[in-house]
C-alpha positions in Angstrom: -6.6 -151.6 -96.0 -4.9 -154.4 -98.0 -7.1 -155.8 -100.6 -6.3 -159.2 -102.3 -5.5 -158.7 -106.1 -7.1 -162.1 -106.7 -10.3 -160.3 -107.0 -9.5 -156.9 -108.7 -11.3 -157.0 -111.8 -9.3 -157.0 -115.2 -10.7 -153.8 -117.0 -12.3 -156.0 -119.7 -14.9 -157.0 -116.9 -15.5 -153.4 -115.4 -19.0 -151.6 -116.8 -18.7 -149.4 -118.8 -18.2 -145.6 -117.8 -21.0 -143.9 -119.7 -23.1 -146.8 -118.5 -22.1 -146.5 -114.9 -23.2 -142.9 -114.7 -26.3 -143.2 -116.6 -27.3 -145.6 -114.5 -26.4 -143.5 -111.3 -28.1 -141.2 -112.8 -31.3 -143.0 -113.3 -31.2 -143.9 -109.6 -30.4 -140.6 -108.5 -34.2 -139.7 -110.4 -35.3 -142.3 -108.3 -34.7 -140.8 -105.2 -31.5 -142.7 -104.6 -29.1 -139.8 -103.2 -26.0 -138.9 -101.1 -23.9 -141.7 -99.2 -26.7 -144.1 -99.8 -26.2 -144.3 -103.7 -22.8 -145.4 -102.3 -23.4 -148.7 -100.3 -19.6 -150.4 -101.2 -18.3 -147.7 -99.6 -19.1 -148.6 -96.5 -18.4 -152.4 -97.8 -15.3 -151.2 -97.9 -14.3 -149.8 -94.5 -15.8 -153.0 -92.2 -13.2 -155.3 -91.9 -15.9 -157.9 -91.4 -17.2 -158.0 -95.2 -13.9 -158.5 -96.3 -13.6 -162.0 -94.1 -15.7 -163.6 -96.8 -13.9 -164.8 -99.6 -15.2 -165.3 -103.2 -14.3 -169.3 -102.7 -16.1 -169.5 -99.0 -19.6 -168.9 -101.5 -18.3 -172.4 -103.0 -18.2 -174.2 -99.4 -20.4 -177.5 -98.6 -22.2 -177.2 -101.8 -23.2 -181.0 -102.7 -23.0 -181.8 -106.6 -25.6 -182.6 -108.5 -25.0 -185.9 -110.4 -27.2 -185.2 -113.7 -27.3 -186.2 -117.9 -25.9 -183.6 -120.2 -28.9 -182.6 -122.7 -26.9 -181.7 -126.1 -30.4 -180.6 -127.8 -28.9 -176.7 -126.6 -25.3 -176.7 -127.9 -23.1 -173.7 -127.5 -21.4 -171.6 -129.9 -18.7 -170.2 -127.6 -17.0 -171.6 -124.8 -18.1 -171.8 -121.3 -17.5 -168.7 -118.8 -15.2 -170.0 -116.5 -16.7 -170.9 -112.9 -15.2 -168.2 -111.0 -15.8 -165.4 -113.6 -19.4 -166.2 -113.4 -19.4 -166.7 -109.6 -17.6 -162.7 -109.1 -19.8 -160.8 -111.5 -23.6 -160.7 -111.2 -27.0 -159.1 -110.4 -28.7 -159.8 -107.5 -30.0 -156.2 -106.4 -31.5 -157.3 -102.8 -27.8 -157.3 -101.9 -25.9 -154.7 -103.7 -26.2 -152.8 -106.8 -22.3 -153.5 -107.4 -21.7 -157.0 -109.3 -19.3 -158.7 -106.2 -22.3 -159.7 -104.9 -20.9 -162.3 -103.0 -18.9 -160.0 -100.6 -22.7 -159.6 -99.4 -24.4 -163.3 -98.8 -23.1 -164.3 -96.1 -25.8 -164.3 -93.7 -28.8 -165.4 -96.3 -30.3 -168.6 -95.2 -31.4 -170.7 -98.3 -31.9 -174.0 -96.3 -35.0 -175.1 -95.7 -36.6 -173.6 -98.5 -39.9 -174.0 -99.5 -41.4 -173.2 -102.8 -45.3 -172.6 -103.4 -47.5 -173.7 -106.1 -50.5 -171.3 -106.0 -53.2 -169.6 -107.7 -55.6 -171.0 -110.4 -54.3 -174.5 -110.3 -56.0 -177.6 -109.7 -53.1 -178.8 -107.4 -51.6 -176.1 -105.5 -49.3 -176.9 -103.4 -46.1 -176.6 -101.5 -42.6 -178.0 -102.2 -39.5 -178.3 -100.4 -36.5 -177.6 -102.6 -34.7 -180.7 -102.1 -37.9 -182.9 -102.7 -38.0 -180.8 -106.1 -34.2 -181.6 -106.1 -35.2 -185.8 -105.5 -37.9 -186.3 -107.5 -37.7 -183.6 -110.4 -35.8 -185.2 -113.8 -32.4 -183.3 -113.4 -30.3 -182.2 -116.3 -27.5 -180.2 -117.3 -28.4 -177.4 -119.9 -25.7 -175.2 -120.9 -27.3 -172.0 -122.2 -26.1 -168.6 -123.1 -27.1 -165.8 -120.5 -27.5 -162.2 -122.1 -27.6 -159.4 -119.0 -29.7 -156.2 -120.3 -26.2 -154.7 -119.7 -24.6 -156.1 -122.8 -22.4 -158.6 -121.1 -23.2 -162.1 -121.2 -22.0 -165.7 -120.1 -22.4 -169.3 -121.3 -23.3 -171.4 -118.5 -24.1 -175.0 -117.6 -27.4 -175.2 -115.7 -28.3 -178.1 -113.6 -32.5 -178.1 -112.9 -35.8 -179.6 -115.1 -37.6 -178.1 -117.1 -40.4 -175.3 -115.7 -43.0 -177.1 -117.5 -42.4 -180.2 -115.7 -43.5 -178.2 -112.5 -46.4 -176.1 -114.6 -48.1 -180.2 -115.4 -47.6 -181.3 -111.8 -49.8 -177.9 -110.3 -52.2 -178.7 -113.5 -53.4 -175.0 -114.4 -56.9 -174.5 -115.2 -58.3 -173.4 -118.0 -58.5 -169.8 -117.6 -54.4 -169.2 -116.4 -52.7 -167.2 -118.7 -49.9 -166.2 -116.8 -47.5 -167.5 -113.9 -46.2 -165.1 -112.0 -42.7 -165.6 -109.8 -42.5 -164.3 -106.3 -38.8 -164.2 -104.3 -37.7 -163.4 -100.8 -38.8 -160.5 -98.4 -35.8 -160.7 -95.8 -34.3 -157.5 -94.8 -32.6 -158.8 -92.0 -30.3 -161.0 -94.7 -30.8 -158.9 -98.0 -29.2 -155.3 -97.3 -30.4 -153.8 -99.6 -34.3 -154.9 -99.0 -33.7 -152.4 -95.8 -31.6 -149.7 -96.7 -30.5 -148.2 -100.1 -32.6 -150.0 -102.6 -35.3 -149.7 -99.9 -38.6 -149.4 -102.0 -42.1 -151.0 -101.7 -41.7 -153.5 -104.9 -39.9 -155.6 -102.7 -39.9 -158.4 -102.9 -38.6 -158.9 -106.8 -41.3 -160.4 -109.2 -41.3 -161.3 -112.8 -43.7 -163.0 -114.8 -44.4 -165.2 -118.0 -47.2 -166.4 -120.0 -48.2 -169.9 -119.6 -46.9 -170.3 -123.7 -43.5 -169.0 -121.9 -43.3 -170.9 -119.0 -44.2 -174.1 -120.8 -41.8 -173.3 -123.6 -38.7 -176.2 -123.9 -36.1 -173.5 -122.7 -37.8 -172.2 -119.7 -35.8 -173.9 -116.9 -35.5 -174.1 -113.1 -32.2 -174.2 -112.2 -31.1 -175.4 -108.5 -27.4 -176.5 -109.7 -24.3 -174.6 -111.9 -21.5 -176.4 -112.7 -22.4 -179.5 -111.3 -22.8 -178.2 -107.8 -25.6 -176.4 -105.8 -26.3 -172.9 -106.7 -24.0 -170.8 -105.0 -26.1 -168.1 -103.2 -25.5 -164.8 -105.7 -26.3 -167.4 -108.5 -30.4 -167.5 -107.0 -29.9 -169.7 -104.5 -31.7 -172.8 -104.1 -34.0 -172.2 -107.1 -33.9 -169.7 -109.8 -35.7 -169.2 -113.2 -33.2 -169.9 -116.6 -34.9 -168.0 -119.6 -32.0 -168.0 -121.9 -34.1 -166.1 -124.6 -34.3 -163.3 -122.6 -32.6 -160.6 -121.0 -31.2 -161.5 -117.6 -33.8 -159.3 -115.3 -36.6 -161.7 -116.1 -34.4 -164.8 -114.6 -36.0 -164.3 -111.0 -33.3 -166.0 -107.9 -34.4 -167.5 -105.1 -38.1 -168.2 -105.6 -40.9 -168.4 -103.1 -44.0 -168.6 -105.2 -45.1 -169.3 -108.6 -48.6 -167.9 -108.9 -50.8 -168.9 -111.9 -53.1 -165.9 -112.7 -55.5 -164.9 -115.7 -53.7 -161.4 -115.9 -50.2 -160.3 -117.1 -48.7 -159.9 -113.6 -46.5 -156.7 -112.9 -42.7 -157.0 -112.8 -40.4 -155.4 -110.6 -38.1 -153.5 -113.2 -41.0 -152.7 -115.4 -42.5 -151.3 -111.9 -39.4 -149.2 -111.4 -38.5 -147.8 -114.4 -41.6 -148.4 -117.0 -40.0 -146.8 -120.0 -36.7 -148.3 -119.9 -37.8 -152.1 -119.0 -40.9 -153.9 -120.2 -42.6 -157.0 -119.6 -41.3 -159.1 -122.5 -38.0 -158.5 -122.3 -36.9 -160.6 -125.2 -33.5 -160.1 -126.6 -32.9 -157.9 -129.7 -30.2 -156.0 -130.9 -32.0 -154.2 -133.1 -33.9 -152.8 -130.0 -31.6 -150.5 -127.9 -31.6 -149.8 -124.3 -32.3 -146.1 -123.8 -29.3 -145.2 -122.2 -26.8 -148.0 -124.9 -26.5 -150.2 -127.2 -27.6 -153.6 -127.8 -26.1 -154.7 -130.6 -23.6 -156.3 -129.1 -22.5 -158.2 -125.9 -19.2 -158.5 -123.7 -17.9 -161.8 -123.0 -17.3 -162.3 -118.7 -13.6 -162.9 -118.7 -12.1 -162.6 -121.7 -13.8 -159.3 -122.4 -14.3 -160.8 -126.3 -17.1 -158.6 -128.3 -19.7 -160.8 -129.7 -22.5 -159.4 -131.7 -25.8 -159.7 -130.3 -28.1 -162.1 -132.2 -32.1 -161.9 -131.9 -33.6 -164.2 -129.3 -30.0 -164.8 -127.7 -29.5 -167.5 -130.8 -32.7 -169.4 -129.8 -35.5 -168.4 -132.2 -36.0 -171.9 -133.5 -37.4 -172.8 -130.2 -39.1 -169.1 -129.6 -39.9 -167.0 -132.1 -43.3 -168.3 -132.7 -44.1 -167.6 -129.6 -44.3 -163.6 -130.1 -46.1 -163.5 -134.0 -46.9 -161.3 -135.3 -44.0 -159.3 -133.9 -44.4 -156.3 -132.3 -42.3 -153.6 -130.4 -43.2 -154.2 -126.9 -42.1 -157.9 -126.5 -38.6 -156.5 -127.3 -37.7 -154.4 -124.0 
């Protein structure tokens, strides 16, 4: 089969070798064996995947007119759209990065969004009323994936705590906890070979967190509607942090009085943990952290504590310990 060169990766994007193995490996423990550790392959002989390009996943998305907010400047430049848009994480759909060869049929309109738990207010929004009557701004924020590459992006959403003051937690919440999809049908690999029971992904933050300046909810990147292997409609933005805890497509935020569990965490307990806040002092098991590949042009930048936002963070985890940094 032909295959269009626009969307070979340059080698300065592809994973790193010793890291694609470990991680095989790691899934192979898992009970991920055979031809289903290989979904792409059969990606690659149906004709019909191929139909969808990476530009039909930037169709009839409506822009999202919103102020810049230059409190968050970047120190590199941003990723370009495409880059961004052909190399992600979104593991209900495949555990390659072209996600979007695998989108197609999710539905992500209507969407609803519910505010539950131990709140005064709970309650349940649609996404485009959140999208109407939420103060919309443009954040552009570094993104650090627990993989060592990174991106700068611009972020169009409000800020989590704006939501977190409308359900009015009570007293006793100490956690919110983040709920996605459960959609087998759509997500392929929610039926078949990432089929496991912690479906559907969670995360989870403590009310400091989620009411934290840089906590966002994003429903826009660059200036349009999330495309769908961005977290379509809604996603959670915790530029602090690695990637994993940056839940797509979100169903529920649940306000609790106990640390929640998280799906990675769940899966593999002794290589992911709750708090998941960047360090590069603090290495993955299986590589380094101490320093991060930019998407596109492949430039190494060193890895900086926090992802470069302690100012607004670090106070959050004192006195510091181990755990909040895995």
């Amino acid at each position: 089969m032909a295959h269009n060169n626009r969307f070979n990766l340059p080698s300065s994007e592809v994973t790193a070798e010793s890291v694609f193995w470990n991680r095989r490996t790691f899934l192979k423990a898992l009970g991920f064996t055979g031809l289903n550790a290989w979904p792409l392959l059969n990606a690659c002989t149906n004709f019909a995947s191929e139909k969808l390009e990476l530009g039909g996943t930037f169709v009839n998305l409506k822009t999202l007119p919103a102020p810049r907010n230059d409190r968050y400047p970047l120190d590199r430049p941003l990723t370009d759209r495409v880059e961004a848009a052909k190399y992600c994480n979104f593991y209900e759909f495949t555990s390659g990065k072209d996600v979007w060869r695998s989108v197609e049929r999710f539905i992500t309109r209507p969407w609803q969004v519910a505010v539950t738990g131990m709140v005064k207010k709970p309650q349940v929004f649609d996404v485009d009323e959140l999208i109407q009557t939420m103060p919309l701004e443009e954040r552009t924020y570094r993104h650090r994936c627990v993989e060592a590459w990174a991106m700068a992006v611009p972020w169009t959403g409000f800020p989590l705590a704006e939501l977190v003051k409308r359900a009015e937690p009570l007293a006793g919440a100490t956690h919110v906890r983040f709920l996605s999809f459960l959609r087998k049908d759509q997500a392929p690999n929610q039926g078949g070979f990432f089929t496991t029971d912690l479906w559907p992904y969670h995360e989870g933050l403590t009310i400091a967190e989620a009411t934290n300046e840089l906590a966002f909810l994003a429903v826009g990147v660059y200036g349009k509607e999330l495309p769908k292997q961005h977290g379509a409609p809604i996603r959670l933005v915790t530029p602090w942090k690695y990637g994993f805890k940056g839940i797509k497509s979100i169903m529920e935020i649940h306000f609790t009085d106990r640390q929640p569990p998280t799906f990675w965490s769940s899966l593999g307990p002794d290589e992911y943990g709750f708090w998941a806040n960047v360090n590069p002092e603090v290495d993955h098991p299986r590589w380094s952290q101490k320093s991060e590949r930019m998407l596109g042009t492949g430039e190494r930048r060193p890895t900086v504590i926090f992802n470069g936002y302690g100012e607004y963070v670090a106070h959050l985890y004192r006195p510091p310990r181990r755990e909040y940094f895995y």
